[in-house]
N, C-alpha and C positions, 0 to 999 in steps of 0.2 A: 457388659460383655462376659463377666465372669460366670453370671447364671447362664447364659447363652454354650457357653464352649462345655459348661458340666452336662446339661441335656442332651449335647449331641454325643458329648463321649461317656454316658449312662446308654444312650441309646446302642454305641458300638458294643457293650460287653453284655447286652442282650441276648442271651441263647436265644435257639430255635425250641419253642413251645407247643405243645398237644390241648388245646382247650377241648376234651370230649373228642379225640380224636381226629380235631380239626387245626390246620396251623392258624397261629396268633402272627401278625406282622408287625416288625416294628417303624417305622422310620425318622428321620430327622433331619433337619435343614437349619444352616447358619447364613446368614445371607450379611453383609456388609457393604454400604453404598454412599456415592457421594453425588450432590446435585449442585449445580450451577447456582442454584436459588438459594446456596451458601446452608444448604441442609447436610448433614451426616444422617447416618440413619445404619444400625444394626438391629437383626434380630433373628431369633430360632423359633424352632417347630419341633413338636414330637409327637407321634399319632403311632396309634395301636387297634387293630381291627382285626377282626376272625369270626370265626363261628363257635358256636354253644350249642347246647343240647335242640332238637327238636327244630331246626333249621332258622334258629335265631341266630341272628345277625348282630354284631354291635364294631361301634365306631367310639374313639374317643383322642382328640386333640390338645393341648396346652400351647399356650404363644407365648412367646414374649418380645416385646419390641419397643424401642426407644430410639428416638432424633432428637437433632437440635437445629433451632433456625436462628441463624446468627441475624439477621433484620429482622426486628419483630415489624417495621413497616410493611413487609410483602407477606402474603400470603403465597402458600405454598402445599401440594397436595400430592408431593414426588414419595414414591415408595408405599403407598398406599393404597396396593392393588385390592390386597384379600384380609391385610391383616390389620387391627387398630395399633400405632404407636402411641400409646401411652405408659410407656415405661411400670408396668409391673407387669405380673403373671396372672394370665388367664385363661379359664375354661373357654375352648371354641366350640366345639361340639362333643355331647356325650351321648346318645343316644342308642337303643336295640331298632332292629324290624325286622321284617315276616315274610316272606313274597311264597303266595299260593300258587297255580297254575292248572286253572278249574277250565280243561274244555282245551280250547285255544285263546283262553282270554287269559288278565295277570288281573291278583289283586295283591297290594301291599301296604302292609299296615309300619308307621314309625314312630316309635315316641319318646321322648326326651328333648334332650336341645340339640336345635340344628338351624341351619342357615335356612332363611325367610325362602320361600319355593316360591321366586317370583324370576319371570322370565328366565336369561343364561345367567344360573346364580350358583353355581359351584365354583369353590374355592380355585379347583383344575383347572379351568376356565379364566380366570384373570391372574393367580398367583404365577409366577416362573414360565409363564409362558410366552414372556418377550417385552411384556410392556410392564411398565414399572409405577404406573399410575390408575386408578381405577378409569373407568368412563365419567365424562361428566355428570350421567345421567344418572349415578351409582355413589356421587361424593356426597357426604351426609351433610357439610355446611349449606346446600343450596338448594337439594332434591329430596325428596319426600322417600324416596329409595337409595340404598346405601349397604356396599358390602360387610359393612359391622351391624347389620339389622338380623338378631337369631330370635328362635320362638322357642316358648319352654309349651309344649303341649303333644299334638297328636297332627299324624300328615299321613289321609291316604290315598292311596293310590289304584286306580279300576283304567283297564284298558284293554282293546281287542287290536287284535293287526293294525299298525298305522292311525291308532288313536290312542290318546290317553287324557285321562281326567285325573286333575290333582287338588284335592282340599284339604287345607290346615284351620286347626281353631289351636288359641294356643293365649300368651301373655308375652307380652316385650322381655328379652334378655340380651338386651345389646352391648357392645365392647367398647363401641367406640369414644369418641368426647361429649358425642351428641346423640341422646339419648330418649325413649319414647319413655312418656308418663304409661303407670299400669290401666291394664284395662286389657279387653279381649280383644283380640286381632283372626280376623278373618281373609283367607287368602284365597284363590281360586284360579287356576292354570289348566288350559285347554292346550297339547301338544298332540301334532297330527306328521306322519313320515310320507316322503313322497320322494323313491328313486334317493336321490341325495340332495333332497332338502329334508329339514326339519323346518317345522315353522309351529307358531307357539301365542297364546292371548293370554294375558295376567290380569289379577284385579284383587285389588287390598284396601282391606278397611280396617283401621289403626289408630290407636290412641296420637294424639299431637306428639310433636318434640318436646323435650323441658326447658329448650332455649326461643319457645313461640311467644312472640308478644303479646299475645292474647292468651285468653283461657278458654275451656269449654271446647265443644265442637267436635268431630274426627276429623282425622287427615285419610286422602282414599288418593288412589292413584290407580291407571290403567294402561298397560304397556304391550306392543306387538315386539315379536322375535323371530329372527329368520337365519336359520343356518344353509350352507351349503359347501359341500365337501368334494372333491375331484382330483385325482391325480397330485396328490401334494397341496393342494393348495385349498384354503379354507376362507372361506368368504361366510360373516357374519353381520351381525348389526341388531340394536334394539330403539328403539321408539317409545316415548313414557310421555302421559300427561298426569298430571293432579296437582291436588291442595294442599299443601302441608299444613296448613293451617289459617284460621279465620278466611281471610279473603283475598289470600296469597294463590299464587298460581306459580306452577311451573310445566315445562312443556321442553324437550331435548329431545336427541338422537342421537349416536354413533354409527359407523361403518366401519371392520376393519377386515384385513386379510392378514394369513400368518399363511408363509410359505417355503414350504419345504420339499424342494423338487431334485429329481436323482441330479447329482454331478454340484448339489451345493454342499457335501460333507455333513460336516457339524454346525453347518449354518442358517439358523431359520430367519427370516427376514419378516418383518412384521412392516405393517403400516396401517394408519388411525385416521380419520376424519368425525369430528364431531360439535355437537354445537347444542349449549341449553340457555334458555330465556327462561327469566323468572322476576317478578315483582307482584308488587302487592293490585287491588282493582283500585284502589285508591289514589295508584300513583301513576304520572305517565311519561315520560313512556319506561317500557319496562329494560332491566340491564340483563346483560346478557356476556355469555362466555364461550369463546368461540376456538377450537385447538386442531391443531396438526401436528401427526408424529410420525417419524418416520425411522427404523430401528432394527435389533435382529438379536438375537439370541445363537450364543455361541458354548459347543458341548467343548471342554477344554481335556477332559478325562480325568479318569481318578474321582470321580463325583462330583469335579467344578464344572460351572457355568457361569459365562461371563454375558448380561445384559448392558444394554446401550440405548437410548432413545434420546434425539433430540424432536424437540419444540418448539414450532412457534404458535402465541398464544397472543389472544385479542379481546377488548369486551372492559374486563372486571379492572381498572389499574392497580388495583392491589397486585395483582400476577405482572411479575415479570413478561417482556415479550417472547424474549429467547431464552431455551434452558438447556441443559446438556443433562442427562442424568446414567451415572453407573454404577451396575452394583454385580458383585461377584456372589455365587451362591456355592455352599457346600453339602451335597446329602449325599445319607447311608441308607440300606435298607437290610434287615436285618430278619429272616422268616424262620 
């Protein structure tokens, strides 16, 4: 915690900055949680983004986070929406890009390290925004996809009205426990806009885990994604199959809504349905994990935010049934 409270109060006495004329942003986040599943869990954030000469772009993250799980009997996967706890300091993403605007079309070029561009996979997107646990479909113990999966390479970007094509080639630079052996990873994201859907097709080709019982082979996986937005309220969901490895399978979904409608204040209300099945072709039948959450995220002021989800969970016995999970967040932002 002592590294965590110097980040964020480095981040407070940040001036406002001129990069080439452009402002530099700072921000930070201290977040402190506790789960039913007899977990603690602290950690910080600090990110720096602006512009640079010639309309380059750059982003750059550090984390750090650490838990404790007092049953090593249960497995447990609370707080680990966006960020890996493993208790030391790491690079999230460092990365520059480019964005043209040839016509009415976009093209945009990025490179460095950045988070895997597979389906809803921005940090925005599952960090503080109400739920406190990733998707199932996104935990790296069971699924071939996982929000601790970054790529050190190139990712670009070509699209006209209401379409966009996304490809990345790049190498594994992941954060998490669970990690991809080196080798070339190839990604490829089709996202199309309709009124207030977004809708979206993924596909990746990747070196295995280094916790695969077997050797050799890639791991590939192919996932749909579906947004839609209206009046406060956000309805999304994604859908994944592949192989992590040798002759394993797996295969999940989530559904969730975050809702935020005039006359609820500071209160966003979330809700989760999700379910993944996974085993080897070897074995039968296959096991599977199945969750429901239902939860809300509360603005308190002064830069807190207070999280809440409870849990009920089915399938894996290692997982508790019932979980309570809370955690308090602190950010500043600093332009």
């Amino acid at each position: 915690m002592r590294f965590a409270v110097l980040m964020a109060y480095a981040a407070c006495l940040i001036e406002p900055r001129l990069a080439h004329g452009q402002p530099v942003t700072a921000e930070a986040a201290i977040t402190g949680g506790y789960s039913t599943d007899d977990v603690t869990a602290a950690a910080a954030q600090v990110r720096l983004f602006g512009d640079v000469t010639g309309g380059v772009r750059f982003f750059g993250e550090a984390a750090w986070a650490g838990r404790s799980l007092s049953d090593p009997h249960h497995e447990s996967d609370s707080f680990d929406a966006a960020y890996p706890y493993t208790n030391r300091v790491q690079i999230i993403e460092a990365y520059g890009e480019r964005m043209f605007r040839p016509h009415e079309g976009l093209v945009g070029i990025r490179a460095g390290r950045f988070r895997t561009p597979f389906g809803i996979y921005n940090a925005s997107d599952h960090a503080y925004s109400g739920f406190l646990r990733a998707p199932l479909v996104r935990y790296e113990e069971y699924s071939p996809l996982s929000n601790n999966l970054l790529e050190h390479g190139a990712d670009l970007v070509a699209g006209v009205p209401r379409l966009m094509v996304e490809a990345a080639v790049g190498a594994p630079g992941d954060v998490g426990e669970v990690r991809r052996h080196s080798g070339l990873d190839v990604i490829v994201r089709v996202q199309g806009y309709y009124g207030p859907f977004i809708a979206g097709a993924s596909h990746m080709r990747t070196p295995p885990s280094k916790t695969a019982f077997v050797t050799g082979g890639r791991s590939h996986v192919t996932g749909v994604d579906l947004r839609w937005t209206h009046a406060g309220v956000q309805l999304r969901g994604e859908w994944i199959t592949g192989q992590p490895f040798g002759r394993s399978t797996t295969t999940g979904w989530y559904a969730d809504a975050l809702i935020h409608r005039t006359g609820m204040g500071p209160v966003t209300a979330v809700v989760r349905v999700e379910r993944l099945v996974f085993g080897d072709l070897r074995q039968a039948p296959d096991d599977y994990l199945s969750r429901q959450t239902v939860g809300a995220r509360v603005r308190l002021g002064g830069g807190l935010a207070l999280q809440v989800n409870a849990l009920h969970q089915s399938g894996d016995k290692e997982y508790l049934p019932r979980a309570l999970d809370v955690a308090v967040t602190w950010s500043v932002r600093k332009q």
